[in-house]
N, C-alpha and C positions, 0 to 999 in steps of 0.2 A: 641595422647594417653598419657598415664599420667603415669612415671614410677617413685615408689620412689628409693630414693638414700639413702643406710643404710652405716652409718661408717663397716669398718673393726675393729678388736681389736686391732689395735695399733694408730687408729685415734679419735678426738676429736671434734666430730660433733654432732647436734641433726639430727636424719633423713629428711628428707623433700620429696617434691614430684616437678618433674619438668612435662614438656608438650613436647613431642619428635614426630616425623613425625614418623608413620608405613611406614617403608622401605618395596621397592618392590623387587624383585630377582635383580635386575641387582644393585640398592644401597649396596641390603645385600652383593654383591657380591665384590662388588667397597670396602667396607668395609673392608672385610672379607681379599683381599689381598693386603691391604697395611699392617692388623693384620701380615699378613704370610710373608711380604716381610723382610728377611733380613735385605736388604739396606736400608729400612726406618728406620732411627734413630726415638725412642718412646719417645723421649722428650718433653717437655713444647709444644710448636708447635703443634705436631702431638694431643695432647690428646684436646686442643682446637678445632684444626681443625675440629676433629670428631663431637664435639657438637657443632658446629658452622653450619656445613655441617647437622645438625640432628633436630636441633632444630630453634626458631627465637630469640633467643638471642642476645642484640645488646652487645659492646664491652662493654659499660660501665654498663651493667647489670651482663656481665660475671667477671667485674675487682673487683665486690663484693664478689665474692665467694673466700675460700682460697685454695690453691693448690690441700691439702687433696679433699676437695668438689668438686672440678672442674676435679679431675683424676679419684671420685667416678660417679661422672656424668657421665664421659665417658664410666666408665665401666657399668653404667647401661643400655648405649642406647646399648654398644655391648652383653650384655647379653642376651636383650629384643628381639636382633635381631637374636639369634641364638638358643633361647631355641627351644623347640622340637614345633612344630604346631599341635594344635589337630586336626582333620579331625572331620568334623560334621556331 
């Protein structure tokens, strides 16, 4: 699925769109508590980790992006995974 990635107002980016896996319950979930875990330090590490684990990005595709863009990434697969679901 194709989620765009929009700066915040204190970042310096143009928007873009990346390609993320639709997560299933037990990813959303796997997700969902390492977000809630305390003990997880939210560092460098962890926010790659999430779009590594989310998307097929090789490392030297992701060593393009800057910090801003790579923490915005992440927050967009977790977003995507949590907004509300329509029912059809």
């Amino acid at each position: 699925m194709k989620l765009k990635v929009k700066p915040n107002a204190n970042q310096d980016f143009k928007a873009f769109e990346i390609e993320a896996r639709q997560l299933n319950l037990q990813q959303r979930t796997e997700l969902n508590d390492k977000l809630m875990d305390q003990s997880v330090p939210q560092n460098f590490t962890f926010w790659i980790g999430i779009i590594k684990e989310n998307t097929t990005y090789s490392d030297d595709e992701l060593n393009e992006y800057s910090l801003d863009e790579l923490v915005a990434m992440a927050s967009a697969i977790i977003e995507s995974a949590n907004k509300k679901k329509l029912k059809k």
